[in-house]
Structure formats: structure tokens, C-alpha cells
C-alpha positions in Angstrom: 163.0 93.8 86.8 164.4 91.6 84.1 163.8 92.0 80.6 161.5 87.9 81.4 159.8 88.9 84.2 156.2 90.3 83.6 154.6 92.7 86.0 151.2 91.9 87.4 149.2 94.9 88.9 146.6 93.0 90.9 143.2 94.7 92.1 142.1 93.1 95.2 140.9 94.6 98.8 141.0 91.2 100.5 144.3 90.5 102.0 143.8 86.8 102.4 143.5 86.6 98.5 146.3 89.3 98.1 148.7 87.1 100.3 147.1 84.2 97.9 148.4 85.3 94.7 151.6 86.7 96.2 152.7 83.0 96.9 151.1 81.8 93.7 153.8 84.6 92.0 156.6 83.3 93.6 159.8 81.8 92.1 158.0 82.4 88.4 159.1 84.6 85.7 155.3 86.9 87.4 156.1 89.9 89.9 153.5 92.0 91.7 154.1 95.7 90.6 151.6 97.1 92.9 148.5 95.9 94.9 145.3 98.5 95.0 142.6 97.8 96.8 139.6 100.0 94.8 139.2 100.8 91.1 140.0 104.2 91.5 143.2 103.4 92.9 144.0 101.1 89.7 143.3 103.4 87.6 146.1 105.8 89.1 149.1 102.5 89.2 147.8 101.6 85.2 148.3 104.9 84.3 151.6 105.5 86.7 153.6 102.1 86.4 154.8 99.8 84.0 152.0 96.6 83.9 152.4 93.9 81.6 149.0 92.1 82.8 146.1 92.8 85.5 144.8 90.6 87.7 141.3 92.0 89.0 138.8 90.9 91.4 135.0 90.9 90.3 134.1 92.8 93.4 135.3 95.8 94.3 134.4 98.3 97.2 133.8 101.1 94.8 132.4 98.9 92.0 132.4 96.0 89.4 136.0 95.1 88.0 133.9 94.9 84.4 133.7 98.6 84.7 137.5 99.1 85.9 138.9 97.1 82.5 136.4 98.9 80.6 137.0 102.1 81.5 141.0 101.4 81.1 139.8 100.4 77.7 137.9 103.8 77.0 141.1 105.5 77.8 142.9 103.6 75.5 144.7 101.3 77.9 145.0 98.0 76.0 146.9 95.7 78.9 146.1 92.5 78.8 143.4 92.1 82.1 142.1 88.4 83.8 139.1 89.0 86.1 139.1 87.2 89.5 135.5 86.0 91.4 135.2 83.1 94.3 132.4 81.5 92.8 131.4 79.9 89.4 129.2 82.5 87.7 126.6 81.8 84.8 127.7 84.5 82.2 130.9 85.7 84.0 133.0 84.9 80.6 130.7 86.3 78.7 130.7 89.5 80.9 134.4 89.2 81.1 134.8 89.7 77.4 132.3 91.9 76.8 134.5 94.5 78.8 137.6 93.9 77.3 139.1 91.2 79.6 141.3 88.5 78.3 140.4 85.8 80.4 138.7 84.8 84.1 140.0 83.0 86.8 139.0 81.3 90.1 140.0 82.5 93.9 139.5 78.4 94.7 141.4 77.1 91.6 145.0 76.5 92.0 148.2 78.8 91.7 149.4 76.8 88.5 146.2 77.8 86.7 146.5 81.1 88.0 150.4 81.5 86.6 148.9 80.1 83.1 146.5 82.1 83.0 148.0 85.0 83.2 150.4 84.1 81.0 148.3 83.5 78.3 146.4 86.6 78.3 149.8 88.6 78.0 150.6 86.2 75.2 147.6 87.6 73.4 145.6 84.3 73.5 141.4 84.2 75.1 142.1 82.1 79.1 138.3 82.1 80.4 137.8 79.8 83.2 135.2 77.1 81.6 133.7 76.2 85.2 131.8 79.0 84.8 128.4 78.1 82.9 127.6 79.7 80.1 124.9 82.4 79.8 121.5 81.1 79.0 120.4 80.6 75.6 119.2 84.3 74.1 121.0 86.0 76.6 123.9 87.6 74.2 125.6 91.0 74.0 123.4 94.0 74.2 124.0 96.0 70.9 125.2 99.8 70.9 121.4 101.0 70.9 120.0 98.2 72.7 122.7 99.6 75.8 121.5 103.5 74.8 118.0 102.5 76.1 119.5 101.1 79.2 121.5 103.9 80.1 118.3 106.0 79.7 116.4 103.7 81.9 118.4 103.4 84.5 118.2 107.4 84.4 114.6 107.4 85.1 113.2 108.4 81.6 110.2 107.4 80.3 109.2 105.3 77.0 108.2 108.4 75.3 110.9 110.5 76.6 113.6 107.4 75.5 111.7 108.2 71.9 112.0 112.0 72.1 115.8 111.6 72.6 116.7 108.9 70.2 114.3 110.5 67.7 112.1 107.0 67.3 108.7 106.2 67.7 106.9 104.5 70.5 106.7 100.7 68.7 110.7 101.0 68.4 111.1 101.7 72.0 109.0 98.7 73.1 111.1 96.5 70.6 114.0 97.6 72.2 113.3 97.3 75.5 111.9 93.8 75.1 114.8 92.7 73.1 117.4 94.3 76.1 115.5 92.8 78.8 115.3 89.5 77.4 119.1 88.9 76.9 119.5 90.5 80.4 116.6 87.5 81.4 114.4 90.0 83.6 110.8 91.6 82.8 110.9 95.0 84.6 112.9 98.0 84.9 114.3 97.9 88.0 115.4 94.2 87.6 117.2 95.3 84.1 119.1 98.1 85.8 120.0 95.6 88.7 121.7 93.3 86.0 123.2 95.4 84.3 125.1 97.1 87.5 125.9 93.1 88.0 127.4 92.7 84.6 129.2 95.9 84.7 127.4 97.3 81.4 126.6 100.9 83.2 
């Protein structure tokens, strides 16, 4: 490789798209330096080969590609990483960020918004795809805390036990909880755990 050409690890398990983005590559100054098809196997090329920028799909067999960048992020992996989805996606830029990601793309959208794209985001510069709406008013990051509760939740424990092992009272467990579930826009549990899985924040 030469020292202009940037290497692109892409994370995709659908061959159509892979074949996609291998054309969209050609004749520029982006070549593929691997293709994995599941999280776990990016995780092993990142770590293994040289990557200038990631191009990762939103769906993955073995999960979300929010938790692929962020957990490259935890281990101190700082490559620059574009998230791929088919579809326009209230709150996928939002999402996108919130994980670490440098920008968001479209499967549907054409290969020269792909190549700038990708570009950008190794350039250092924010390259979120503005077809996707924004999330709804009130919706915003989860804090640290508020994201401590809905770990515990999605657990199984209980308002007082949430209490017993944050050492708060009741009162501040209800706040929490109302505040988490209204940015995640659901009213129960189950739903709260459901987005959160969907945005990648567990």
C-alpha cells in the first residue's frame, strides 16, 4: 500500500453490500484491508491490521455495530469509524455519536458519498448522513447514572435493590428512571431495555 492510500476495514455479513462498497473503492486513493462478517471477527482484524477507517454495518449477526465501535473505544482503539444502515433512522446520528462513530452513511446513497464520507471521518471532521431525522425533542444522551440504572434494569433488579447498590433512596430511583425512560421515549421496563439493545447503549 502506498503512503495515499487509506485502508478501510469494512464490517458487513451481506455480500451484496460487500461487493457494493468494493466497487464504490475502486480506482480511489480507499483499499479494503479486510472484510469481517461479525463484530467479534472485527475486533480480531482492528487489533491485527493496519486500518485507517471502519466502515460498519448497523446490523450485525452477533450484535449492534454501536457496541462494536464502542467497545473498540473502551480498548482504546481511537480509528476513525462511519456506521452503515439501509434505512433512514430517527436518532441513528445521534446513536452514532454517542458510541464513538465519526459519521453514518446510507447502503441506498451513492458511492461518491460513500468515498467522502469516509474521507472525512479519517480527516478528523463529524460526516453524519442528515437523511436521517433527528431524535425527538427530550430524547438526548443518557448521563453516566442515568445508563447505571439501565444496566441494572435490564439485569432484573428491583427499585429498591437499584437503591441498595447505588446507595440512594427510593424518590431518586423513580427520578431516574423517569428521566432514562423519557429520553429513550418508552414507559415500561421491558420497552427501555428493548431500546437500549436498539441503540447499542448495553
Amino acid at each position: 500500500m502506498s503512503t495515499n492510500e487509506l485502508s478501510v476495514l469494512l464490517v458487513e455479513d451481506d455480500a451484496m453490500v460487500s461487493g457494493w462498497v468494493r466497487l464504490a473503492l475502486e480506482g480511489s486513493e480507499l483499499r479494503l484491508a479486510g472484510i469481517a462478517t461479525s463484530a467479534a471477527e472485527a475486533l480480531q482484524l482492528a487489533q491485527r491490521r493496519h486500518v485507517d477507517v471502519l466502515l460498519v454495518d448497523y446490523r450485525l449477526p452477533d450484535g449492534r455495530g454501536t457496541e462494536l465501535v464502542r467497545e473498540l473505544r473502551r480498548l482504546g482503539m481511537g480509528v476513525p469509524a462511519v456506521l452503515m444502515t439501509a434505512n433512514e433512522e430517527r436518532g441513528f446520528n445521534e446513536a452514532a455519536r454517542e458510541a464513538g462513530a465519526q459519521g453514518t452513511v446510507l447502503k441506498t446513497g451513492r458511492a461518491d458519498e460513500l468515498l467522502e464520507s469516509l474521507r472525512r471521518a479519517h480527516s478528523g471532521s463529524e460526516t453524519y448522513d442528515g437523511r436521517h431525522p433527528q431524535r425527538a425533542p427530550g430524547r438526548g444522551a443518557l448521563s453516566p447514572r442515568e445508563r447505571e440504572v439501565l444496566r441494572l434494569v435490564a439485569d432484573g433488579s428491583t427499585n429498591v435493590e437499584i437503591a441498595t447498590k447505588l446507595g440512594v433512596g427510593g424518590e431518586t430511583v423513580k427520578t431516574l428512571l423517569a428521566r432514562t425512560f423519557a429520553k429513550l421515549g418508552v414507559r415500561r421496563r421491558a420497552e427501555a431495555v428493548a431500546a437500549a439493545h436498539e441503540r447499542g447503549l448495553l
